[in-house]
N, C-alpha and C positions, 0 to 999 in steps of 0.2 A: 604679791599678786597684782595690785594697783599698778606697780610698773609696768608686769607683763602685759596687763590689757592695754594700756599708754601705748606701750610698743606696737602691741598686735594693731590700735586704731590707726597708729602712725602706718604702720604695712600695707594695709587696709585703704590709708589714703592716697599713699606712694604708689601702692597699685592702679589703685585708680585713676590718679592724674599721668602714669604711665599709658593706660589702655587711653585714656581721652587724646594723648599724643599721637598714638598710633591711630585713632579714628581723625587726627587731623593731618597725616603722612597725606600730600599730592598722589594718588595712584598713579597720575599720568606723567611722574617722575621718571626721565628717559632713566633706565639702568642701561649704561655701558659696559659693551664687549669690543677690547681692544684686538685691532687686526694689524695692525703694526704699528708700534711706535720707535721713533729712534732714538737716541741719548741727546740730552739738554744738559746746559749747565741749569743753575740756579735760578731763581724768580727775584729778581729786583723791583727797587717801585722807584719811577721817577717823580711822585708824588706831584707837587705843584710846579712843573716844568714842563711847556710845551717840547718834549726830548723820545718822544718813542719812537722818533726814526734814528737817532742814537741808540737808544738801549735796544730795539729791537735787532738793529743790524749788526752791530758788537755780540749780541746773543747768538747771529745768525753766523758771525765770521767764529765764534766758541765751539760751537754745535760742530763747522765745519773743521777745526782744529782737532776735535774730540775725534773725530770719523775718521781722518786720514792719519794721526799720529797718537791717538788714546791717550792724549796730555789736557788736563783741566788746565783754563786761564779763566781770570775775574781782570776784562778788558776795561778801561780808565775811559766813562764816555764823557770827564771832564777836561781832558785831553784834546777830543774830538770838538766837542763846543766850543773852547776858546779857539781854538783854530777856524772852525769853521764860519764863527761869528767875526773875527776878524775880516776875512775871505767875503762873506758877505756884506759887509761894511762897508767893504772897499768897493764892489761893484754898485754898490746903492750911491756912494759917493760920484765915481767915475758915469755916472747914469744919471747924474741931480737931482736923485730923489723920487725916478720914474720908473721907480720899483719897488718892491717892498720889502724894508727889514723885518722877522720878525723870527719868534722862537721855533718855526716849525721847520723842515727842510726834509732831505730823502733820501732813501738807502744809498745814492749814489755818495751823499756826503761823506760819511765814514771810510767808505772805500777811495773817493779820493783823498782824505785824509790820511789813509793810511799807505798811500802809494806816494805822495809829495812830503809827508812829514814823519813818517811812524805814527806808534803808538807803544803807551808803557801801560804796566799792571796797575788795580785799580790803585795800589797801595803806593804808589809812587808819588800822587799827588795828595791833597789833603781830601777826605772823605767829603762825599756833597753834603752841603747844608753846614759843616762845622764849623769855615770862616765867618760864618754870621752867629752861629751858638743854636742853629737847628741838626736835628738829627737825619733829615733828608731834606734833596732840594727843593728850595722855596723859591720862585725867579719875580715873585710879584714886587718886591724893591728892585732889586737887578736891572729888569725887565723897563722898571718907573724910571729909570735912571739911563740905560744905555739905548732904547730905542728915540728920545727924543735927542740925546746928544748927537745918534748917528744923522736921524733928520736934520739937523740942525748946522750941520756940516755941510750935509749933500744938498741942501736951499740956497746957501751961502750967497749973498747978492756980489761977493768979491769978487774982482775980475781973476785972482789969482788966490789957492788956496795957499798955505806952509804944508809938510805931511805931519808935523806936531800934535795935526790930530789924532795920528796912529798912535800917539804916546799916550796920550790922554786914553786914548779908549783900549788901550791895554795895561793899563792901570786899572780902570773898570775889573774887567776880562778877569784879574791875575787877580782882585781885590773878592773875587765872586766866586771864582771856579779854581783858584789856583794857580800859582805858574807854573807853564809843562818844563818838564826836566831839561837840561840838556842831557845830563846822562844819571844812572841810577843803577843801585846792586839787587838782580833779582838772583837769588836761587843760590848766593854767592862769585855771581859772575856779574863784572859790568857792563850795561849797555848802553847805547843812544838810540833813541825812539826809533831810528832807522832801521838800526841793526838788529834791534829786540823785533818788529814788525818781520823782518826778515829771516829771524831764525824760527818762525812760529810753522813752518812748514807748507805753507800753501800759496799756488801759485798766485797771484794779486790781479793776473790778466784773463783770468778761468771763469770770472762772475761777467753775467750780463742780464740786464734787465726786459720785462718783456710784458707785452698788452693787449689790449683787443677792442680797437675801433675801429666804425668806417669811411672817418672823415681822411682817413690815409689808406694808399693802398697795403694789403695784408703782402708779408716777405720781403715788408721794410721798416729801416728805422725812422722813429721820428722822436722829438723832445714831445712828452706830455707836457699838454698847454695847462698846467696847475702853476697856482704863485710859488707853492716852495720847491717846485724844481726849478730853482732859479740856475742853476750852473748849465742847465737843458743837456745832459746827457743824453742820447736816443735809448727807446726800449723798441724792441724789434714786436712788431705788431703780428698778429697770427689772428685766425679765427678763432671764436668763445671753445671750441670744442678744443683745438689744438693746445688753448691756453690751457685748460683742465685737464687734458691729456700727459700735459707739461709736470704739472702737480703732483698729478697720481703718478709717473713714471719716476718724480723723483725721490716720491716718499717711498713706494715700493723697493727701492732701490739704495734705501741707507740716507738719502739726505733731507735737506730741512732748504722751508725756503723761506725768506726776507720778503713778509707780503705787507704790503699797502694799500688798503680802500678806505670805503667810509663802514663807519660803527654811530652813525647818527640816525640807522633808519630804526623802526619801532621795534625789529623782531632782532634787534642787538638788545640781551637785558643785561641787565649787570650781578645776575645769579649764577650767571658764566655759560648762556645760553645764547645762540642766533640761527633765526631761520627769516628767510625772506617771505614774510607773512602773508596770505592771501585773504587780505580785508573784511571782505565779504565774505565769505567760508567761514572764518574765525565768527563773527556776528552768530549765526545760525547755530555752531555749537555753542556758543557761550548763552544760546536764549536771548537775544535782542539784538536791536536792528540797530542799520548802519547809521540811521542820522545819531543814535547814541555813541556809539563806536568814534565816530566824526569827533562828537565832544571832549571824549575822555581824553585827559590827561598823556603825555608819555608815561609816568611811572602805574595810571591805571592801565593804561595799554600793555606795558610790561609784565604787571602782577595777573592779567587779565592771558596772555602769552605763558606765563609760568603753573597757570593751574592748568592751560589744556597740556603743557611738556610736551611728552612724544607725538600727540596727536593734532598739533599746528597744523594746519591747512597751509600749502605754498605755491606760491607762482610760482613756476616754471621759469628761470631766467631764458632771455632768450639774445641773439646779438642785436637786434632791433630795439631791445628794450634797453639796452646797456647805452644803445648811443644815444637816443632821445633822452634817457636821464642824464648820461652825460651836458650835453647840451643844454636842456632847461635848468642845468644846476642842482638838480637833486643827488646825482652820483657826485659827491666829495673825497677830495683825500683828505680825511681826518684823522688815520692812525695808523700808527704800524706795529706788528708783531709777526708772531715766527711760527710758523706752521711744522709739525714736529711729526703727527701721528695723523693712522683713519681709528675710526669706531665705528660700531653699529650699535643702536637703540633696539630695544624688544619687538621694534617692528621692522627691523631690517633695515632701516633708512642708516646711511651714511652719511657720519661729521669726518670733519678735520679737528685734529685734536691741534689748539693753537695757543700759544704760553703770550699771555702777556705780562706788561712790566708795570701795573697796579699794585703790585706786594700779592699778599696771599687772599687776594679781594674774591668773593663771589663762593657758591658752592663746591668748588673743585680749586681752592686754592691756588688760583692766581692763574688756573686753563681754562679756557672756553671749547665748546664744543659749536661749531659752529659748521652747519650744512655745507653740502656740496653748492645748494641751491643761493645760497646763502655768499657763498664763497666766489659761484660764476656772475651771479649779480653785481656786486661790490668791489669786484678786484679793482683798485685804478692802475695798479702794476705791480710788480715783485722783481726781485734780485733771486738768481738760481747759478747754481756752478752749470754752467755749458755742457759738461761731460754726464748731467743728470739728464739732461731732452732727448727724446725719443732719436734714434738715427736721423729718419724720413725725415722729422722736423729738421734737426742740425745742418743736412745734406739742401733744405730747400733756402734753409738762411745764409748758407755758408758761412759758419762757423764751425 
């Protein structure tokens, strides 16, 4: 008898701290309702390596293999960095250092990597992190080690360098990330990075990138003036509406796109939520005013975003506002990931459903759900298959 009451208090209490859970559920927790999503591969995490324009655009060329030929690949973004980091080496060299090395770069990188060099399966090179005895990549040694060598070179007060130093820093390169193959057996066949990039099924001249300023005229290209599009590839400029027109025609339509903006403003939380926040508005429902607001912390700001959920208050992005933030520096390119799906919240408002490469971080394991508002605000540009954009649009850029 003594036990069964033990039990019954335990039930009794389990219940209880049960219902108190439930009285402490966000009501204003968006529940999503998916209106299209398309096929991903997997969620990877580049952990402590500035690499999400690697991992997101290797996820965006997956996505696009998956669509046209329904074949998974697990693409080798250690492949892509040693290549690319060479590649930028050498123009920081060729430049004396009047430009900058560093671990970030852009969707363009991978795809020229993999049109001048290939690319192999992840499993062809050694897994990140394990030449050092971590389990993912770590670049903060690496990073302490090969960006002052590359300075150090491109400073040179010599009147004439050796190329000796391309040995040296692909020793680095090979001692950190691996050496890339010459050639390797997948599937039971062998290939060379060329030939394996080659039989993956997709044409490599079909991606083009695309943006929306007014410091250039709109139905032309231009290099975005950001440090890590150092290679300065053009992305074809279009107005904010065409750009989102671009989006939505191509998610509607089966594909994924390789986006890049900034994830530094307040209404990015790290619960796997982003809305382009309207300061003032948020104040008045949250019960206090904006000199407080002003104060609060990011991660108050955030937790402060995550109790209102679906019922954020938002600016309106507009293209005025896009290029002014451009300009004073607030609109950054800080990250890249892969835009996949739409949703709709309990109150009709539409996200993009957007995978990044954090591991299975935030409340929807490793997606974000992230506004249209959200989306037209921050883009600083994106990689798309050409044959995703609307006619009109294709017909005005000629391509």
């Amino acid at each position: 008898m003594k036990k069964l009451t033990t039990l019954a208090l335990l039930a009794i209490i389990c219940l209880g701290a049960s219902a108190q859970e439930a009285k402490k559920e966000n009501p204003n927790k968006p529940v999503f309702t998916i209106v299209k999503e398309n096929p991903i591969t997997s969620i990877k995490d580049q952990n402590r390596s500035g690499t999400c324009w690697d991992y997101s655009t290797l996820s965006y060329f997956e996505a696009e293999i998956l669509k046209k030929t329904g074949k998974t690949y697990d693409l080798c973004e250690s492949f892509v960095a040693n290549k690319t980091y060479m590649d930028r080496a050498i123009q920081v060299v060729r430049l004396h250092g009047d430009c900058q090395f560093a671990e970030g770069g852009s969707a363009y990188d991978p795809l020229y990597c993999i049109q001048h060099y290939g690319i192999c399966p992840e499993d062809a090179m050694p897994l990140p992190g394990t030449l050092y005895g971590d389990s993912l990549n770590n670049y903060n040694e690496f990073f302490s080690l090969l960006e002052p060598y590359v300075n150090a070179v491109a400073r040179n007060k010599a009147a004439k360098i050796s190329s000796q130093w391309k040995v040296g820093l692909q020793g680095i390169l090979d001692a950190y990330l691996g050496k890339c193959p010459e050639n390797f057996t997948y599937k039971g066949k062998t290939y060379t990075p060329k030939s394996f990039a080659a039989s993956l099924g997709l044409d490599w001249n079909d991606y083009v990138s695309i943006t929306s300023y007014t410091h250039h005229p709109f139905w032309t290209a231009f290099p975005v003036e950001v440090q890590d599009n150092w290679r300065n590839p053009g992305s074809w400029n279009v107005p904010m509406d065409d750009m989102m027109r671009i989006i939505d025609n191509a998610v509607e339509n089966g594909y994924t796109i390789a986006w890049g903006g900034d994830v530094s403003e307040d209404g990015f939380t790290r619960s796997g939520l982003a809305y382009m926040i309207d300061g003032k508005k948020a104040e008045s429902l949250a019960g206090s005013d904006m000199a407080k607001w002003l104060k609060l912390s990011k991660t108050e700001k955030r937790n402060l975003i995550d109790s209102l959920g679906c019922n954020v208050p938002e600016v309106t992005a507009t293209q005025e506002q896009r290029q002014e933030r451009f300009d004073n520096w607030e609109l950054t390119d800080d990250h890249g990931m892969l835009i996949f799906g739409i949703a709709k919240d309990q109150n009709g408002k539409e996200y993009y459903m957007v995978k990044n490469s954090w591991g299975e971080a935030g409340d929807y394991k490793g997606i974000w759900y992230m506004t249209k508002n959200f989306i037209a605000a921050n883009t600083m540009d994106f990689m798309v298959n050409k044959n995703a954009i609307p006619k009109d649009i294709r017909k005005k850029l000629g391509i």
